[in-house]
N, C-alpha and C positions, 0 to 999 in steps of 0.2 A: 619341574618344567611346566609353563603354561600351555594349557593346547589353545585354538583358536575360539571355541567356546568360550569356557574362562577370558578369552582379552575381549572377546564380544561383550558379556554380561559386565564388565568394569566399565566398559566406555558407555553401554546403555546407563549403569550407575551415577558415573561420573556426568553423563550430559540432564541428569535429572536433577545433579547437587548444583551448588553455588561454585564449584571450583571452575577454577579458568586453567589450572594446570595441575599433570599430577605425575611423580618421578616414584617406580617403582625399581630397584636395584637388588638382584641377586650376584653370585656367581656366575651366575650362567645369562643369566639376563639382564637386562638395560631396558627397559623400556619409559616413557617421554611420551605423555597425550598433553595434549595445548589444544585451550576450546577459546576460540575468537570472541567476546563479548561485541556484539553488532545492538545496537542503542538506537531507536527512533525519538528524534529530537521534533516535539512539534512547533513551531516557530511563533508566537503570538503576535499579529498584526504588528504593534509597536515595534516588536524586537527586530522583527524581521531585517528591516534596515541595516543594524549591525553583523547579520549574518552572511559571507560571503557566496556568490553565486557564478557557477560558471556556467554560461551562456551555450547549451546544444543547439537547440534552434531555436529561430528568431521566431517572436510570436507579433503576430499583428494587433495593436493594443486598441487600434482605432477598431477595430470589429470585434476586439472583446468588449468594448465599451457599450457599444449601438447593440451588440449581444444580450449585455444586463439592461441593459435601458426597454430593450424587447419583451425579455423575458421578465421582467419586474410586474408588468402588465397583467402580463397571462395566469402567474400562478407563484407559487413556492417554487427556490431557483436552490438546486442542490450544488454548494461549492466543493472543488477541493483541499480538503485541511492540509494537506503538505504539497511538495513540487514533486513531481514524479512521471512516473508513466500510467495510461489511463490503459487497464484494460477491462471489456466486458464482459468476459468468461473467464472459465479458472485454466483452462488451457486452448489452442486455438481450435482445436477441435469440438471441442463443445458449444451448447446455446448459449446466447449472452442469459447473462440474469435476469435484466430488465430489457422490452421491448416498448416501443412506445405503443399505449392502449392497453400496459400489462398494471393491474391495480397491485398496489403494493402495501404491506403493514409498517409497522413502523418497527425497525429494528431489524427487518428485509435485507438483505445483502444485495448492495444495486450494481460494484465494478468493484475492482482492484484497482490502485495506485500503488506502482511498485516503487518503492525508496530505498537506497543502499542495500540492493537485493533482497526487500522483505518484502512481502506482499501482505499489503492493510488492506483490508476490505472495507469497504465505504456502505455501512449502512446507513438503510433512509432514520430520520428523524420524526416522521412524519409518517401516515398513513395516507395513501390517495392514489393518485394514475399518472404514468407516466406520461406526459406529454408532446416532449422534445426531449432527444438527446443531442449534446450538443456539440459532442468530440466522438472520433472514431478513433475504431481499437489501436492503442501501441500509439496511439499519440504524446507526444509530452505534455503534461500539465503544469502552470501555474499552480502556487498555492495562492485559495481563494478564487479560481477560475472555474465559472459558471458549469458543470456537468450533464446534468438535467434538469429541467421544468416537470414539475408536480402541480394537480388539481387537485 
């Protein structure tokens, strides 16, 4: 008989392996673990088009426009690589990451973009100071939509 330890240390085993399912059978026991494969698909400009989208909220496209057109100006414009939710701490109770005036390196973790329940963290590319942030927290994001201004 398995005690609850032993079925602990398999499912730790098993969520370390490549398996997606594992069927262990005695007399006395049956047990059945199934591990979800969740995949982040990054979309590349061209493709995007052919990928279907459904609409949560409307975004204002004329103010994201005069947004880039703005921020083009001023400095380096951090976008986001996927569609998702913008958040700027790892939970709501904590500092955001970046504050505008906060200098940043490169490779810095600036928000979260949460996609099919994973959270990607957006680091900077770049080294510099945050200037403008451009979305607030648990907002929806476009992919490719303006996030921060960098100097």
């Amino acid at each position: 008989m398995m005690d609850i330890r032993e079925i602990e240390e398999l499912i730790d085993k098993i969520n370390a392996s490549g398996l997606t399912e594992f069927r262990y059978e005695t007399e006395n026991i049956n047990l059945v673990i199934k591990k979800e494969r969740t995949e982040v698909v990054y979309a590349e400009p061209a493709r995007q088009q052919m990928v279907p989208q459904i609409a949560v909220n409307t975004i204002n496209t004329e103010n994201t426009v005069n947004t880039e057109k703005k921020v083009e100006q001023q400095g380096n414009i951090v976008k986001s690589p996927i569609v998702g939710t913008f958040y700027a701490s790892s939970n709501p109770k904590a500092e955001p990451f970046v504050k505008v005036g906060d200098k940043v390196k490169k490779g810095d973790v600036l928000c979260i973009v949460e996609a099919m329940k994973l959270m990607n963290e957006i680091e900077s590319e770049v080294s510099g100071e945050i200037v403008e942030v451009l979305v607030k927290d648990a907002q929806m994001v476009e992919y490719g939509q303006p996030l921060f201004v960098m100097k």
